[in-house]
N, C-alpha and C positions, 0 to 999 in steps of 0.2 A: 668542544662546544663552549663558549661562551656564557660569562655567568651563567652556571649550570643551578639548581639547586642542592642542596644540601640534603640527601635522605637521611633520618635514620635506619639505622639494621632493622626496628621492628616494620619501619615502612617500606624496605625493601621485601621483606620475608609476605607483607600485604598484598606487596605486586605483584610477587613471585606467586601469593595463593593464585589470584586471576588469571594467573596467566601473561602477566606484563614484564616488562623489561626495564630496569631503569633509562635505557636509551631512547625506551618507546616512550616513555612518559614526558622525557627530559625535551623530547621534540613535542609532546602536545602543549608542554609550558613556551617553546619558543611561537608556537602557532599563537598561545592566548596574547604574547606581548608584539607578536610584528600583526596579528589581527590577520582576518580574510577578505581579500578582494572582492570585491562585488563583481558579478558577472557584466558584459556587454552585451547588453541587447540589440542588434541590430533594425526588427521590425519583429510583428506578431506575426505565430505560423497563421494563415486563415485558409479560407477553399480558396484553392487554385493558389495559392502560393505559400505551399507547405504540405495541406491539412489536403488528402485525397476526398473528393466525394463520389462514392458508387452508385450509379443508375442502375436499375433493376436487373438489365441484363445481365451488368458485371457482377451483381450481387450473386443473381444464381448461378454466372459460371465460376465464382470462387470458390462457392459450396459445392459443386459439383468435384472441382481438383482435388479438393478436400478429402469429399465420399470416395473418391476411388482412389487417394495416396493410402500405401501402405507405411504408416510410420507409428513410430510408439511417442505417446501421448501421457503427461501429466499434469493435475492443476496442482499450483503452487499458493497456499495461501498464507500471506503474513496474518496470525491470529495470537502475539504474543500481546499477553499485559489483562488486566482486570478493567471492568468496565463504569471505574471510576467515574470518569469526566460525563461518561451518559447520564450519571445518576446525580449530577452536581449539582443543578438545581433544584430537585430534593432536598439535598442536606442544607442549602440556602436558606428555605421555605422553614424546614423544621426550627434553625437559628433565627429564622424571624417573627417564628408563633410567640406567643404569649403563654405565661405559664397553664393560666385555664386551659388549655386548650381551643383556644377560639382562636379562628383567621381574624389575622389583620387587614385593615385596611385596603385595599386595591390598589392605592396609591404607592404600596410598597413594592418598589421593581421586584424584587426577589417573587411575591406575588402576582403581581399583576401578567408579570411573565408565564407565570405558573397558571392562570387559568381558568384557558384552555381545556389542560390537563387535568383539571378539578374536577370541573362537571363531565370529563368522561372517563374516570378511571376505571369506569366498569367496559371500557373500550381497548386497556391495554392486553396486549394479548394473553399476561400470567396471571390478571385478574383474575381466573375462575380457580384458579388453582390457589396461589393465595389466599384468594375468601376460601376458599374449604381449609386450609390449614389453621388459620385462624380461629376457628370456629371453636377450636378445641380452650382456647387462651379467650375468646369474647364471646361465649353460649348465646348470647341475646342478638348476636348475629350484627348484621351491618346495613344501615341503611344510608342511599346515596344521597341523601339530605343533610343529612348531619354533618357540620363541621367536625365535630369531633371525631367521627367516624373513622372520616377522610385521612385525617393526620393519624389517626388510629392504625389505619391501613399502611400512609406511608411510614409511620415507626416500624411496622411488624415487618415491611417488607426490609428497611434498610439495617435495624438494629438485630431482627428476630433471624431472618431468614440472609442476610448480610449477598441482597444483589447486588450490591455493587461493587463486593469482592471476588465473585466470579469472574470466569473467564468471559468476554463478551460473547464468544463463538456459543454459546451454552445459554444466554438469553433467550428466552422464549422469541421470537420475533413477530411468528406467524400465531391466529386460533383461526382454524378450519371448525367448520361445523363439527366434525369429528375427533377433533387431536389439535395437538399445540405442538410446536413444531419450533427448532429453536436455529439461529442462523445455521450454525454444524450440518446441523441434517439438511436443509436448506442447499447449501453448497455441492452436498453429496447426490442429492436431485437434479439441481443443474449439471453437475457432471456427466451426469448419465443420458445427458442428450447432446452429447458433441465425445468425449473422449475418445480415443480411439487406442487399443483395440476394444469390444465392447466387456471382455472379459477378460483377468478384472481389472475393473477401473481404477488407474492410480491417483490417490492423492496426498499432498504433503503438507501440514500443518506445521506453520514454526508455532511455538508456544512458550509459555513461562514451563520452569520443573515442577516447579507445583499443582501444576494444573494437569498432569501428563492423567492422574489415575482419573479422573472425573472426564476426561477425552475420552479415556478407553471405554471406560462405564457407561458412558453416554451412546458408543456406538451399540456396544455388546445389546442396549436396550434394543434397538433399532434394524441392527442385525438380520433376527429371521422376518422380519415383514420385509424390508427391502429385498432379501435371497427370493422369498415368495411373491417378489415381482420381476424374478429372476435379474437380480442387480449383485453381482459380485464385487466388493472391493478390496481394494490393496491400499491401505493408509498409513503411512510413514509421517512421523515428528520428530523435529528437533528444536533445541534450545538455544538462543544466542549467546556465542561462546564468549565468556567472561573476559577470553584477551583480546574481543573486542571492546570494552568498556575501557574509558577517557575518567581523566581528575577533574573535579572540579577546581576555580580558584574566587578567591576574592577581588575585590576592586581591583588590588594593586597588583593581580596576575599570583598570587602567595598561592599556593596550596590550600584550601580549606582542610578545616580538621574538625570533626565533628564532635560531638562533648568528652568521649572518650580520647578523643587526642586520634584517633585515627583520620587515614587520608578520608575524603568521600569523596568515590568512586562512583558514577554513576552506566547505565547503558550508553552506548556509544547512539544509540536512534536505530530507525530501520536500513539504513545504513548498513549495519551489521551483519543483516543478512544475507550479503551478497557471499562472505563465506558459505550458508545453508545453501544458496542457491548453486554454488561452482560445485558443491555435495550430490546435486538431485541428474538422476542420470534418464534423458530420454531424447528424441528426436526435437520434440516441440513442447515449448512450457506454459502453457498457459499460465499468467499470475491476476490476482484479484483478491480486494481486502476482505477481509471477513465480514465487515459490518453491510457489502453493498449485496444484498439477493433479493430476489422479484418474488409475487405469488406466484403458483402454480399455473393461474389463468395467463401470465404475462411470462410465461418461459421461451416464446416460438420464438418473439423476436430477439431475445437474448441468443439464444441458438443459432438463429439465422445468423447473424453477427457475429458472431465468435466462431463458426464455420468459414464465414469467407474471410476475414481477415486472416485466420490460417491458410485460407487457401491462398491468398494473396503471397502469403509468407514463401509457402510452398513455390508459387510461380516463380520471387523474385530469387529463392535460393537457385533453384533448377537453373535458369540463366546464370548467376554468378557461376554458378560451381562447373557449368559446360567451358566457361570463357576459361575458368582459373584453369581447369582439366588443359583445355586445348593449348593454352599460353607453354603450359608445364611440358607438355610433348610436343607445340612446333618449333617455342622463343616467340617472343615479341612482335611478330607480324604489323602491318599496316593496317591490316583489315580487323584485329584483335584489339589495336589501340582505336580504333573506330569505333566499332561495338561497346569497348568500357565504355568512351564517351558517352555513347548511348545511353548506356544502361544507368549511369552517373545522371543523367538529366534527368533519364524516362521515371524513376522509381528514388533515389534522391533528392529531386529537386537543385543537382549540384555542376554547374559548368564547369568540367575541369579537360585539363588538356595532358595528355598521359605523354609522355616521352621516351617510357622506356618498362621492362617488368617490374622493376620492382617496386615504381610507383603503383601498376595499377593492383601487384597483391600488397600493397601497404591500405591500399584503399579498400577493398573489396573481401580481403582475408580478414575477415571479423566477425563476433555476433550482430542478428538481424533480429530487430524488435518491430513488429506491428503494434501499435501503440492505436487504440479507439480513442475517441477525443470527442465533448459533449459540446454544446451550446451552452455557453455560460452565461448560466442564472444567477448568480450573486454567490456563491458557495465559495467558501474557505480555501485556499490551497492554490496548488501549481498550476502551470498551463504550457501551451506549445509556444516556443521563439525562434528566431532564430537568432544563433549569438554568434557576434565575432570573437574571432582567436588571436592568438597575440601572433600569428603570422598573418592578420590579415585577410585569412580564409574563414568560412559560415557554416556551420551545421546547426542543424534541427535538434534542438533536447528540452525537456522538462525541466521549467524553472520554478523555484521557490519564491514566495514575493519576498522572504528571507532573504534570499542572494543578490536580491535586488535595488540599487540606492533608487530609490525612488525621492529624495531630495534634488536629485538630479531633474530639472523639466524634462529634456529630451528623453529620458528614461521611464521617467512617471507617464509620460504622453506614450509611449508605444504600449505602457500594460492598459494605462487607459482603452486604446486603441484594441483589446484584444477580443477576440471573439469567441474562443473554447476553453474549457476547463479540462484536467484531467482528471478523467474517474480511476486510473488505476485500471486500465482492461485491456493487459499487455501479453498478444503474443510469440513467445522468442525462440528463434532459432540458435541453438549452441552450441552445432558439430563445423566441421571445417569440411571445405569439398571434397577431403580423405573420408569423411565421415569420425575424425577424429574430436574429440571434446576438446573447444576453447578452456584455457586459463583465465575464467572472467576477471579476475586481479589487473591480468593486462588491459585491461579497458576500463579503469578508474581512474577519474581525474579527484586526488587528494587532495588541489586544491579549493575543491569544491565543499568544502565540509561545511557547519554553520558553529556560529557563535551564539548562545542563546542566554537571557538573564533569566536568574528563576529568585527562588525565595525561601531558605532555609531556614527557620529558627528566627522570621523576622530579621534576615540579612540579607543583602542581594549577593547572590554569587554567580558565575559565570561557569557556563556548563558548554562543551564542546561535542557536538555531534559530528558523527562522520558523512561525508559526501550519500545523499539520501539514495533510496536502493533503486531506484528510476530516475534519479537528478544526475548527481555527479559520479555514481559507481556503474551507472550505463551510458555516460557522458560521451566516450568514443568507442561506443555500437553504432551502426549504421541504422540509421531510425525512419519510418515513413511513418505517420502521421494518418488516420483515416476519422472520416466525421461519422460519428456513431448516433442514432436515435439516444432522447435524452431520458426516455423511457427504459433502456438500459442500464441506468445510472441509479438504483434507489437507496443510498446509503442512509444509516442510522447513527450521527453524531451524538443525540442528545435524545432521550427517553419520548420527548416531544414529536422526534418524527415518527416513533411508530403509530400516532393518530393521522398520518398523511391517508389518501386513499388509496397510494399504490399499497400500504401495507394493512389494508384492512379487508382482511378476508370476506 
């Protein structure tokens, strides 16, 4: 390789702890200096050209295939990392009080943003529990008038009681008349109206290590009231493996070293956890982030929806795996390269012309993701496109606005042009028509990873994420696209949206 870096032994024996390779690493430096290509967008997926829309019919006969498949069923939820960034704006607010304790001006973004949130902090859903802890540290109690109060409250909650270095799965999210309720448990309710078999229901939490005891402890509470709604589960975690994690570098592509003189090594992104996920063993996977759960009142149509797009899933394997079956015991038929076509346009959206077998199991031999897709309201993140390949040919995948040069007109005009967002409400097929477990590895496109600037110690440095765990490391899965109620979608960015009214009990 080509000017290589120069380690030393204490920075190899560094790699060696994570788990890294000097040849792994020696290629994440060649990626920061020849940089990552920007994807081609061909056009936005929309309805009827991409994105499925179900009439009611087809809604409840997908649930129906669903209710009467017998297959084993798990949710997958990415829930690693602390719930920093929800809590940002806080720490903002507090850097911009005045020593008295008195709010500043309204004019102050930091403020003015904030609120909102001011005049209803007795509307977050930890507030009751909070004010009772407190009480022990401010006897004279708390009134929601007081400036001083207010900041009172947010010091105890961020300095005293440190929410925002909890895990986020573990935030209160919900306050029912009765109980407060924190996304974790949240998840574990929704599962229990779709998993299948109904006993017990699995689930898989990737997470930080540090967080592993306060997981456990948090179910053990929760435990016998769930049993005594006869809700049995099976909950499995794991941590993203360290020899997933990337160098960082400086401007000039160098190695960063942090004041100790060591390399700084960062997580490789959610990327990472396509390893956790090639780990998790069942028929059908359900995936969804931790921060997106519904109230109680609003679970049917979550249900409903994550029933049929299983069931969807279910129809489009059943056809794949008869054609691969029959290909494999007649040979190549006329009426077999007919059907792929078929089944390429009907459930693809993709005109291809089969020639021969090994084209149509090059095509059709891989995992299958139903992917639900929102009506985009202005939200952060990826969405559906479709991208050209460097042969020329088009598939369907989840793009990052990251991946995408948007200095480009023709390129900024198609995101423009888009109509859905992705919530994250993926569900995937990952046995083979043997019923054998895919090698998810084999359907990651690495050059898909992103380049990102962050800000160390008051430096800019360059930090490399890998191909995202729905973007480029499920790039060449077979994908359909379905337009989901946007009602399904109620994620928690930022402490601000739990005053929305999907999440106020």
């Amino acid at each position: 390789m080509m000017n290589t870096y120069q380690f030393t032994k204490d920075d190899i024996q560094q790699l060696k702890t994570h788990g890294l390779t000097v040849e792994q690493v020696q290629q994440q430096l060649a990626c920061f200096k020849k940089g990552i290509p920007y994807v081609k967008l061909a056009a936005p997926a929309t309805s009827g050209n991409g994105i499925i829309r179900l009439n009611q019919t087809q809604l409840l006969n997908f649930i129906k295939v669903y209710d009467r498949a017998t297959v084993e069923t798990i949710k997958f939820v990415p829930a690693s990392g602390a719930a920093t960034r929800m809590f940002k704006l806080f720490h903002q607010f507090l850097q911009a009080c005045s020593q008295n304790n008195s709010l500043l001006p309204t004019d102050q973004p930091e403020i003015e943003a904030l609120q909102p949130l001011l005049h209803n902090l007795d509307k977050l859903p930890f507030f009751p529990a909070l004010r009772a802890q407190m009480a022990a540290k401010f006897p004279s109690g708390y009134n929601p008038q007081s400036d001083k109060d207010k900041i009172q409250f947010i010091r105890f909650m961020l300095e005293d009681m440190n929410y925002d270095c909890l895990p986020k799965g573990l935030i209160p999210f919900h306050h029912y008349a009765d109980k407060t309720v924190t996304a974790f448990e949240e998840h574990l309710k929704e599962a229990a109206t779709y998993l299948r078999p109904a006993s017990p229901l699995q689930l898989h939490f990737t997470i930080s290590p540090g967080h592993i005891k306060a997981f456990k402890a948090a179910f053990l509470n929760i435990k016998k009231q769930l049993e005594a709604q006869g809700l049995h589960y099976k909950i499995t975690y794991s941590f993203q493996n360290s020899s997933t994690d990337t160098v960082a570098v400086d401007l000039h592509n160098i190695p960063y070293r942090k004041n100790d003189g060591q390399l700084l090594i960062r997580p490789g992104g959610h990327g990472a956890l396509i390893e956790n996920l090639n780990q998790v063993e069942a028929d059908i996977i359900f995936i969804k982030n931790i921060d997106n759960v519904v109230l109680e009142k609003d679970l049917s149509t979550v249900t409903q929806y994550k029933k049929a797009l299983a069931g969807l899933l279910l129809t489009i394997q059943d056809k794949v795996f008869q054609l691969l079956s029959e290909l494999e015991a007649t040979g190549c038929q006329e009426h077999l390269k007919e059907t792929a076509e078929d089944l390429a346009l009907e459930f693809f959206h993709r005109h291809k012309k089969f020639e021969c077998a090994k084209e149509i199991i090059h095509f059709f031999n891989r995992p299958i993701r139903v992917c639900g897709m929102v009506k985009n309201e202005g939200e952060p993140g990826g969405g559906p496109f479709w991208v050209r390949l460097e042969d020329g040919t088009f598939t369907l995948q989840i793009i990052e606005r990251s991946q995408i040069n948007t200095d480009d007109p023709k390129q900024a005009t198609i995101v423009e042009n888009a109509t859905h967002f992705n919530p994250v409400d993926l569900v995937c097929g990952v046995r083979d028509y043997k019923g054998n477990k895919f090698d998810l590895h084999q359907f990651v496109a690495p050059e898909q990873g992103i380049i990102t600037r962050k800000s160390k110690n008051g430096k800019i440095i360059k930090a490399l994420e890998l191909p995202g765990l729905w973007n480029g490391s499920m790039a060449h899965w077979n994908t359909i696209f379905v337009d989901v109620p946007l009602s399904t979608f109620n994620p928690v960015k930022t402490v601000l949206d739990l005053l929305r009214p999907s999440h106020q009990a």
